[in-house]
C-alpha positions, -999 to +999 in steps of 0.1 A: +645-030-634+631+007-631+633+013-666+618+044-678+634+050-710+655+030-738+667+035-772+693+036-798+697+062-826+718+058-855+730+093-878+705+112-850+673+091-861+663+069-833+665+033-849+642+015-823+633+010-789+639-023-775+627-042-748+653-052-728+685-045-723+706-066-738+685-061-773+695-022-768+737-036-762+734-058-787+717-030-816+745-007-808+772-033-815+751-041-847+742-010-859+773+012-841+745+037-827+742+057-797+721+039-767+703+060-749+689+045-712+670+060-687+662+046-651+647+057-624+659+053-587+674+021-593+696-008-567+725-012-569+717-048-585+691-034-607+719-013-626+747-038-628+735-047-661+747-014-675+777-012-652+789-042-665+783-034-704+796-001-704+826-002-683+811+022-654+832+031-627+822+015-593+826+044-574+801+064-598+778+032-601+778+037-558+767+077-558+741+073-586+726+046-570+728+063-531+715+097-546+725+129-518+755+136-540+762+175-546+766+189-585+802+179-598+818+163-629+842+136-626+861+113-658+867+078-651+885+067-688+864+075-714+831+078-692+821+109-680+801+117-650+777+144-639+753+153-614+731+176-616+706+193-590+673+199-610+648+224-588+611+232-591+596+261-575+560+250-561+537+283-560+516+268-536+540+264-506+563+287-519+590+267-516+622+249-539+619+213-541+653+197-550+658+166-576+688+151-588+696+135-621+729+113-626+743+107-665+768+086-674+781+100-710+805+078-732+818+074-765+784+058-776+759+056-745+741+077-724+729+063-689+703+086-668+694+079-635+668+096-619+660+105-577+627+125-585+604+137-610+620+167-620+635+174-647+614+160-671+636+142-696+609+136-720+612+169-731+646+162-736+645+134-760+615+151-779+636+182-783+667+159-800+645+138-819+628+168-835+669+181-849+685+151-859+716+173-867+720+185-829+714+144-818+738+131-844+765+150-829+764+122-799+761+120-762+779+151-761+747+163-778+727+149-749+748+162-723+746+201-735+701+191-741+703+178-704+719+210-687+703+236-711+670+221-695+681+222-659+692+253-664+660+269-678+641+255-656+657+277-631+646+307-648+605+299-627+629+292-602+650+325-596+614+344-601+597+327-572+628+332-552+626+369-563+592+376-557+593+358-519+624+383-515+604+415-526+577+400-501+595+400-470+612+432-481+578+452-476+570+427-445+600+438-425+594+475-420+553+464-417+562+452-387+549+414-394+553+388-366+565+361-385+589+381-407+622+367-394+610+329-397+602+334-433+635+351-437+656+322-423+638+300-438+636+316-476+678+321-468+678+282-459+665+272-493+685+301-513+716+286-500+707+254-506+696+263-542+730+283-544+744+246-534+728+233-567+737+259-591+773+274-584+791+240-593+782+246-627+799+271-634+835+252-624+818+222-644+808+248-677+843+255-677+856+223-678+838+207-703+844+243-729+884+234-721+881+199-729+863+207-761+893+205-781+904+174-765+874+151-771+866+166-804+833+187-800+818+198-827+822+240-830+783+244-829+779+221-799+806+242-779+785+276-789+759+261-779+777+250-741+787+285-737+751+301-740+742+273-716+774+286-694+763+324-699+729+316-685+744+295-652+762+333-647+736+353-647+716+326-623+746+326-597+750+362-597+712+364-592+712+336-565+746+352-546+724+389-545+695+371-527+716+355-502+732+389-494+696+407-496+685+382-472+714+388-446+711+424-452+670+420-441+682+395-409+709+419-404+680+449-405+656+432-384+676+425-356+683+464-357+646+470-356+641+446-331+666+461-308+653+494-315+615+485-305+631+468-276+653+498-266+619+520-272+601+499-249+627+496-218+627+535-220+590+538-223+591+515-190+617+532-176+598+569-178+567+552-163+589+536-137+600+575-133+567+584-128+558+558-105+588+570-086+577+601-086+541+598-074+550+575-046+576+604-030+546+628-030+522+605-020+554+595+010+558+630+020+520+638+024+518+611+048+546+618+064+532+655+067+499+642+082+513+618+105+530+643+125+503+664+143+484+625+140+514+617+166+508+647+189+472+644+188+468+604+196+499+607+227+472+640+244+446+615+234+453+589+259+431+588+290+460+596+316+461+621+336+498+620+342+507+639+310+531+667+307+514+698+302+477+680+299+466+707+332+484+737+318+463+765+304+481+769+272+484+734+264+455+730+237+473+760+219+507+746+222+493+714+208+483+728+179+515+748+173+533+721+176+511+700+148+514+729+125+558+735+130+563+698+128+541+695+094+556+726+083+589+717+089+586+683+072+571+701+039+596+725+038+621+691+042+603+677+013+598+705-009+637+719-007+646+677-020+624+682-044+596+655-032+570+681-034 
């Protein structure tokens, strides 16, 4: 069995840690302590143990075990039920990576189960150990230790999130190439981290009402609602980067359109130009071609030509060449070709 953890505490002293099992069930029948059990990423078979000990609902047993499950509290009975979506911010790729953590809490057990390596519950039980006050209040004890460290843990979190959203602030009006991947992709893992910590606040709330209820002690539920004031402020921080982050996809399409829009006009004035070349480069040929017309027909060798024996001809020729050329740039010039 993935066993990672295991221990019983009586009063908020741990009393021992056994080996197996069914040492730990049968010390807290013995002693009437608290078990505390941790696995990691265990079958379905590897946790029936437990199930079967503690009274765990089968539906719960099935989403521990299958992991993907989204942050939410559920009651079965007396057993409580929460998962939790740890996160990590890893400098180096600048990216979230996601855990989850699944905790059974009764009236005397605790049961973690683990899908990664964050958070790191041996901080946890260090922190309880060292105030044997705070642990003797319970697994309702260990329940407020477990969120307070998921919840600061988001704190590194939030400020790598931050500084990759002051990042690609400056980046979109540089005009950097890859600025709109990064931006979908940093809103991809804000929503997703958004996924992970909104819940909380719904679940904050419903453990603080039920505090009455199931007897929590007034120092524990102080203690819940600094957690609580924390998940706030980390929502309210998380909500502004998603809206940052469609405002900058938002902005960038503008700018994008803009430099587009600059462009097809810059093409479209050279396009002018173009236009306006060709005409005058037209109506010069056109102007040359017409005394090229007179002189190649009075260029043929035939004799039979109008006008090719008559004295005046050559000057008539050349009359002609200058009215028709002329004519034609006056054509031009009044349409504006010229």
């Amino acid at each position: 069995m993935p066993l990672v953890a295991n221990a019983v505490y009586v009063g908020g002293k741990k009393r021992i840690n056994p080996d197996t099992l069914d040492q730990t069930f049968e010390l807290m029948r013995d002693s009437g302590g608290m078990g505390w059990i941790g696995l990691y990423r265990p079958e379905r078979m590897e946790i029936q143990a437990v199930e079967t000990e503690f009274g765990l609902h089968p539906l719960a047993v099935e989403d521990a075990t299958n992991g993907h499950q989204r942050a939410k509290l559920e009651r079965y009975g007396d057993t409580l039920f929460v998962v939790l979506r740890p996160a990590r911010y890893l400098d180096a790729e600048e990216k979230v990576e996601f855990g989850e953590l699944h905790i059974f809490i009764g009236q005397d057990f605790v049961v973690t189960i683990r899908h990664a390596e964050s958070p790191d519950l041996g901080i946890v039980r260090r922190r309880l150990e060292a105030d044997p006050e705070l642990l003797g209040a319970g697994p309702q004890a260990v329940l407020y230790a477990m969120l307070d460290q998921v919840v600061d843990e988001y704190g590194p979190v939030v400020q790598g999130l931050e500084n990759d959203v002051d990042e690609i602030e400056n980046e979109l009006f540089g005009g950097a190439p890859d600025v709109s991947r990064r931006i979908y992709e940093l809103h991809r893992e804000v929503i997703e981290f958004q996924r992970a910590t909104q819940p909380l606040e719904d679940m904050m709330d419903a453990l603080l009402r039920g505090s009455d209820k199931y007897r929590m002690e007034d120092e524990l539920a102080r203690n819940l609602r600094d957690v609580q004031d924390h998940v706030i402020r980390v929502v309210e921080r998380v909500n502004t980067f998603r809206a940052l982050l469609q405002n900058a996809l938002t902005v960038h399409s503008t700018l994008v359109a803009q430099r587009q829009n600059e462009e097809t006009t810059r093409l479209t004035e050279t396009s002018l130009q173009q236009g306006e070349e060709v005409k005058r480069i037209s109506s010069w040929a056109a102007i040359l071609f017409a005394p090229t017309l007179i002189a190649s027909i009075y260029g043929m060798n035939f004799d039979v030509i109008p006008e090719l024996h008559w004295g005046l001809g050559y000057p008539f020729a050349l009359l002609l060449m200058v009215a028709m050329g002329g004519g034609l740039y006056w054509a031009f010039k009044r349409n504006d070709w010229l």
